[in-house]
VOVOVEX-266346 format. One record per residue: residue in three letters; x, y negated, z of N, C-alpha, C in turn. Coordinates in pm, whole numbers, padded with zeros to 5 digits, always signed. Atoms other than C-alpha are relative to their C-alpha. Layout:
VOVOVEX-266346
AlaXYZXYZXYZ...
END
This chain:
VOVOVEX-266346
Unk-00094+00018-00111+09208-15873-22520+00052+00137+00040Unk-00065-00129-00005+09470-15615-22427-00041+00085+00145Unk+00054-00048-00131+09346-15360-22168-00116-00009+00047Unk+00160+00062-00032+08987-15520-22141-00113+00174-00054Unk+00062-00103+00069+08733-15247-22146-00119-00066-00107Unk+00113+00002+00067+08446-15213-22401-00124-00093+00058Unk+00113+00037-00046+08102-15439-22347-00105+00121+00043Unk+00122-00065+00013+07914-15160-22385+00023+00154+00105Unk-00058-00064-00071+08111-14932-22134-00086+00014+00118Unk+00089-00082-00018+07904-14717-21911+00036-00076+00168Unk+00022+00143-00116+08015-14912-21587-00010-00166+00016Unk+00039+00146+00019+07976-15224-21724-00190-00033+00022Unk+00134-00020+00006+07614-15120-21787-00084+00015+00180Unk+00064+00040-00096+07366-15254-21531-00160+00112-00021Unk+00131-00078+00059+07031-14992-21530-00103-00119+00033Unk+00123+00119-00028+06733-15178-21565-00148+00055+00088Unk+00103-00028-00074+06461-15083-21260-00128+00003-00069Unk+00127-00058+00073+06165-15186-21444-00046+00030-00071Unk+00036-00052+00115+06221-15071-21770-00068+00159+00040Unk+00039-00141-00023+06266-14684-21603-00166+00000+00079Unk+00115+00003-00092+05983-14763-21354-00117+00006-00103Unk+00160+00029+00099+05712-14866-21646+00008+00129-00089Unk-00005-00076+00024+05849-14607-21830-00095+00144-00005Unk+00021-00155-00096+05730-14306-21575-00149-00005-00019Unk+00109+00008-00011+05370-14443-21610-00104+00023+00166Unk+00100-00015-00116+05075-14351-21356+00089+00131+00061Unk-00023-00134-00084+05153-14113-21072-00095+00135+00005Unk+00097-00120-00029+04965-13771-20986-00099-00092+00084Unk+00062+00060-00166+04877-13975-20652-00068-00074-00065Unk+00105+00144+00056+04732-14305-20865-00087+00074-00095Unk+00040-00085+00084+04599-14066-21072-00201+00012+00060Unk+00072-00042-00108+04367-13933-20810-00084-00096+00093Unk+00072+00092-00037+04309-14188-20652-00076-00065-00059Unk+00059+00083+00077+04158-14400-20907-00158+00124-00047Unk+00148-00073+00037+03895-14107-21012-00108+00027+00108Unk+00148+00015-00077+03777-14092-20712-00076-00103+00088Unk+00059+00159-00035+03727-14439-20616-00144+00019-00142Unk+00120-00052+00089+03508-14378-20930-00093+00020-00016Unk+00118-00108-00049+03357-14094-20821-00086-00047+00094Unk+00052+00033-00133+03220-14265-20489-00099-00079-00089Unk+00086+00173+00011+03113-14584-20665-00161+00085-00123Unk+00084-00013+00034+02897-14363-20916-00087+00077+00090Unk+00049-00100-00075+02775-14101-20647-00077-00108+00088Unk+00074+00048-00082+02662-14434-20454-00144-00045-00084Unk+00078+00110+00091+02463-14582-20781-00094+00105-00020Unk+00085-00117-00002+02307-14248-20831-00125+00026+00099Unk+00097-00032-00071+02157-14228-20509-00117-00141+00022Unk+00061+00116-00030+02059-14577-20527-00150+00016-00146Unk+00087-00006+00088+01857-14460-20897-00115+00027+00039Unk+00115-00045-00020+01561-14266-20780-00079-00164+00080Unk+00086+00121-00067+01453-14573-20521-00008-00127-00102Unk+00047+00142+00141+01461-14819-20792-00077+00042-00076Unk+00099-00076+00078+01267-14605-21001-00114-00041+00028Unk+00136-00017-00063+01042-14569-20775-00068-00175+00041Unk+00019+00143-00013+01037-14945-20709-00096-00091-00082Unk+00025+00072+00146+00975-15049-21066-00140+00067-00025Unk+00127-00085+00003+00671-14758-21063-00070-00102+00044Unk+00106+00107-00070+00502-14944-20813-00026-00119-00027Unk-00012+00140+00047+00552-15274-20918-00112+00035-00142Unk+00092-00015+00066+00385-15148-21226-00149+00054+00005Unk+00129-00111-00080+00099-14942-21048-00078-00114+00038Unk+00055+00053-00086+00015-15250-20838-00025-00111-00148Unk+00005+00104+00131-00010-15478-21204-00131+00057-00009Unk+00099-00088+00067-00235-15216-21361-00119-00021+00085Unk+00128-00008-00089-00442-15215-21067-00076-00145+00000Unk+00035+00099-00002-00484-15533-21065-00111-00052-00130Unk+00061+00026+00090-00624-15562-21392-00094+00066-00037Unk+00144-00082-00019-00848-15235-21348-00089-00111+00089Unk+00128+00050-00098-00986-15455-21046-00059-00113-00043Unk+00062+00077+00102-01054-15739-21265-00115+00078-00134Unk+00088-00084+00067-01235-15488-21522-00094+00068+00057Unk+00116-00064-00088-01468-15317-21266-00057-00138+00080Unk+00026+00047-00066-01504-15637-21110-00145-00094-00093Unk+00045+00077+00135-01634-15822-21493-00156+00130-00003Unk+00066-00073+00041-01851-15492-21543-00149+00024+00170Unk+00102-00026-00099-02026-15512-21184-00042-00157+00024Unk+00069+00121+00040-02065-15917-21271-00099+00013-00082Unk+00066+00029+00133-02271-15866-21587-00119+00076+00039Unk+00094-00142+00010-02502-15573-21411-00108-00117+00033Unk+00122+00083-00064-02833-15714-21301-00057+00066+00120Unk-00009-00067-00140-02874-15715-20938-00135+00102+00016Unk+00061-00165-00057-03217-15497-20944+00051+00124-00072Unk-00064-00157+00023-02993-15228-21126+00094+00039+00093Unk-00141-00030-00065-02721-15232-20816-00045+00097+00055Unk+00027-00144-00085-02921-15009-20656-00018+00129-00078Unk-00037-00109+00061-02921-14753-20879+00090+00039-00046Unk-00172-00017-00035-02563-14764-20872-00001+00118+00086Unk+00011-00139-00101-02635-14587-20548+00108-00046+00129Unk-00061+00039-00173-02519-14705-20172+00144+00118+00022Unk-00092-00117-00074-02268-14410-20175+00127+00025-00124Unk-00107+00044+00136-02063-14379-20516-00093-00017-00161Unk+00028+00031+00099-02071-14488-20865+00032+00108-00118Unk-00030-00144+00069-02126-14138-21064+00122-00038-00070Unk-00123+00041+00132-01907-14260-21378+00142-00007+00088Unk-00168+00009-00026-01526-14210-21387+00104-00077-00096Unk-00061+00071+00101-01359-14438-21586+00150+00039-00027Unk-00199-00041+00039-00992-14381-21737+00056-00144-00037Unk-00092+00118+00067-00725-14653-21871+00139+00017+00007Unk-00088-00051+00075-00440-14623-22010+00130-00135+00072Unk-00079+00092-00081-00092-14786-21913+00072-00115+00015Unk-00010+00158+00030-00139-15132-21973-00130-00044+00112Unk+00163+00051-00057-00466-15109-21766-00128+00001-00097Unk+00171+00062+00097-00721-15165-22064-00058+00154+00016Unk+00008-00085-00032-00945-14916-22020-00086+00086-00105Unk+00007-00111+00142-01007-14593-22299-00140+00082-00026Unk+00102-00079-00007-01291-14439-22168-00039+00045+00111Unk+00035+00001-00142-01505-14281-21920-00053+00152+00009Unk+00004-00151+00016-01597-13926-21798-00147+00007-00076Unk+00116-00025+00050-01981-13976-21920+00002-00031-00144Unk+00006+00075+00124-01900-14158-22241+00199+00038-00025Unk-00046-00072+00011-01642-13937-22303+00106-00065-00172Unk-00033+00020+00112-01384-14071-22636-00001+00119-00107Unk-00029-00082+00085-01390-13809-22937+00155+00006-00036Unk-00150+00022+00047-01020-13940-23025+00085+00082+00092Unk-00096-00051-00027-00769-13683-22935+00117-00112+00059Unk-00092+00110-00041-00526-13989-22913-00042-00091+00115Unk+00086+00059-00095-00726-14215-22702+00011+00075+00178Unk+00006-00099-00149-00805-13904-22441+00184-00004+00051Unk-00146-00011-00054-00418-13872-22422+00076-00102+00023Unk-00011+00179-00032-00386-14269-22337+00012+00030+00151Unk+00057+00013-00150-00550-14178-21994+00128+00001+00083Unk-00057-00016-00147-00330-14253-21707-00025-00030+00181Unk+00048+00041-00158-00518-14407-21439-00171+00097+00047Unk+00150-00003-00017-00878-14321-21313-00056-00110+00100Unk+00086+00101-00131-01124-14510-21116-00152+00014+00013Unk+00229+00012-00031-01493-14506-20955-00005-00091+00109Unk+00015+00121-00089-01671-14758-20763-00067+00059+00133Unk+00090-00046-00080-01808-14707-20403-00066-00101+00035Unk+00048+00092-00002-02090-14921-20367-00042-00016+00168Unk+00047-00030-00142-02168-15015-19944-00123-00131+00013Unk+00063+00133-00067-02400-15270-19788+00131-00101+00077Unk-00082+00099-00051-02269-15541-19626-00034-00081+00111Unk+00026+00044-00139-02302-15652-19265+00069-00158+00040Unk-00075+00096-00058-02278-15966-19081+00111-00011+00076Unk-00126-00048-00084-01922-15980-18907-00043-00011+00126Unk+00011-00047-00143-01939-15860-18550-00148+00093-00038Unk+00078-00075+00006-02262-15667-18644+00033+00106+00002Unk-00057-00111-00058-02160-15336-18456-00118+00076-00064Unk+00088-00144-00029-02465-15171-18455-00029-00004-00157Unk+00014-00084+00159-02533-15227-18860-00132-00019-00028Unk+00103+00007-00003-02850-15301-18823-00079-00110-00091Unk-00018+00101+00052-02910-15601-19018+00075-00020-00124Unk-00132+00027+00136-02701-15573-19382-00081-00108-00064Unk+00051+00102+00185-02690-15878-19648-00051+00052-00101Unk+00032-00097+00120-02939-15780-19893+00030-00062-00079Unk-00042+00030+00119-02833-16005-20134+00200-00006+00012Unk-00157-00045+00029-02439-15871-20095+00004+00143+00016Unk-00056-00167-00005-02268-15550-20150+00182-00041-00005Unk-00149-00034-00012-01893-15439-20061+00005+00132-00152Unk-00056-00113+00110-01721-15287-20389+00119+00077+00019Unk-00116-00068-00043-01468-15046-20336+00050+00062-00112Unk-00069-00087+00055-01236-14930-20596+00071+00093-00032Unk-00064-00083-00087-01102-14643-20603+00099+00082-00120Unk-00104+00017+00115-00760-14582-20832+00071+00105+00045Unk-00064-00109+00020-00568-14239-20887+00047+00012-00115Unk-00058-00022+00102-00307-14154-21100-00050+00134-00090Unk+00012-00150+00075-00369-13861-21323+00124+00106-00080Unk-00103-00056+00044-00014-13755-21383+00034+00072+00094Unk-00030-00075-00160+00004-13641-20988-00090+00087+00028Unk+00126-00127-00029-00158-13331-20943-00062-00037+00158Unk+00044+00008-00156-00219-13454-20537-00092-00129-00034Unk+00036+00083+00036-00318-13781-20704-00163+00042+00008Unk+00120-00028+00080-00612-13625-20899-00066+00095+00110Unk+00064-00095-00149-00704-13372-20545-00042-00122+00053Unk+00043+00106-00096-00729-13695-20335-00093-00047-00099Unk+00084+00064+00076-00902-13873-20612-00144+00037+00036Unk+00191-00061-00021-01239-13618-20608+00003+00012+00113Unk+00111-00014-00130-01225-13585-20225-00060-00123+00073Unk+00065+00128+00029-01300-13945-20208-00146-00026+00006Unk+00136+00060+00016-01670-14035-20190-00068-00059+00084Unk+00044+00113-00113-01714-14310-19925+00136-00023+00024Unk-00117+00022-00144-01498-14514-19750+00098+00033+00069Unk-00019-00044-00099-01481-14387-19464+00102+00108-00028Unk-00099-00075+00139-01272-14111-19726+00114-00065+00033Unk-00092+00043+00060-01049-14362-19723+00128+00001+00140Unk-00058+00029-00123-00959-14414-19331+00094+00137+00074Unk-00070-00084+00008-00875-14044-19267+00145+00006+00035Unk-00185+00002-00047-00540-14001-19074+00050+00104+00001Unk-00050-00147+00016-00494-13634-19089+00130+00008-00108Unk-00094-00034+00081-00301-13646-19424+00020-00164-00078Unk+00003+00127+00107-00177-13974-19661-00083+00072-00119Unk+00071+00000+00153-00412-14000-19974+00048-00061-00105Unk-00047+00095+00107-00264-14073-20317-00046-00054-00052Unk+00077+00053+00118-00477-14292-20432-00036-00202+00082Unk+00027+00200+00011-00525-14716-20412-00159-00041+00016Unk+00158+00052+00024-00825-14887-20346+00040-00124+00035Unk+00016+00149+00071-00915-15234-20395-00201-00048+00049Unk+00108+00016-00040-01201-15392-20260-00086-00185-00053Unk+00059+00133+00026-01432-15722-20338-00184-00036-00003Unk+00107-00026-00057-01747-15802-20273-00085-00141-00122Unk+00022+00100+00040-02016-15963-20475-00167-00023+00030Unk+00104+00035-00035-02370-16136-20433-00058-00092-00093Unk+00133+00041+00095-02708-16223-20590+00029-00154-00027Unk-00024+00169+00062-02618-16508-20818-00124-00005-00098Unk+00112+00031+00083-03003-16494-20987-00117-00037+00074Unk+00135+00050-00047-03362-16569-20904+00009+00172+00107Unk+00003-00101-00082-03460-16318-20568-00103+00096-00106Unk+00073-00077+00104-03723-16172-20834+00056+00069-00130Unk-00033-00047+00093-03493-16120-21101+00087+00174-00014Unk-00053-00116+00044-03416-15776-21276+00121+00073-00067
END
């Protein structure tokens, strides 16, 4: 047609917004922003790591123990009650070790030769052996001779404060101490003369 401009003529041409727009990509500003939305969300997960850690520790600490206190509990079933007293009213010399499943590797008197074995050890434990009183019996005067209170007494050996609290330990009463926290677990259970009063 005569006079008609071109299709393709430079005011005919419409620009297209969101071709240029997609074009240009991310901004400086979205840029920035987005890393440190990021940044926050890992800086919060971070601080949240250590307490879970520590969570999951315990959770495993309080297993282990559990199954030491079943193993000291089997080994002070099988004794024969006239040997409890040579246990000894106050602690149970022996130091036992176990490793970190709980089973346990060895002991400080009976000592493993295995290089491998010794380097198992993660827990320790000794028993404190007490009498055992009727409840409300203040004055003490009167203990169950056919019961005893067992007291277990569980330290890590990877915690150097662990293994300090551990040996200053030797009663109880060790245990009540408010001056400083003690790193170490105890576990208590109590057991009684299941034989003839004569038996050895």
């Amino acid at each position: 047609m005569h006079g008609s401009l071109p299709i393709n003529h430079p005011w005919l041409t419409v620009p297209n917004a969101q071709s240029s727009r997609s074009s240009q990509g991310f901004s400086l500003i979205e840029v920035t922003l987005a890393i440190g939305i990021i940044a926050f969300a890992f800086v919060a997960l971070f601080g949240l790591l250590p307490t879970g850690l520590q969570t999951f520790r315990s959770s495993i600490d309080a297993t282990n123990d559990t199954i030491i206190l079943q193993d000291m509990n089997t080994m002070i079933q099988v004794t024969a009650w006239g040997k409890m007293d040579e246990v000894g009213d106050d602690i149970y010399k022996d130091i036992y070790y176990f490793d970190e499943e709980g089973r346990r590797t060895d002991s400080e008197d009976n000592q493993s030769a295995k290089k491998e074995v010794r380097a198992r050890r993660l827990y320790q434990a000794k028993l404190l052996m007490e009498l055992l009183y009727q409840p409300g019996d203040t004055g003490k005067q009167n203990p169950l001779v056919d019961s005893r209170r067992i007291v277990v007494v569980i330290g890590d050996l990877i915690r150097p404060k662990s293994r300090t609290d551990f040996k200053d330990v030797k009663s109880s009463s060790d245990l009540l101490k408010v001056n400083h926290a003690l790193d170490v677990r105890a576990r208590t259970f109590i057991v009684s003369r299941m034989e003839a009063a004569d038996g050895k």
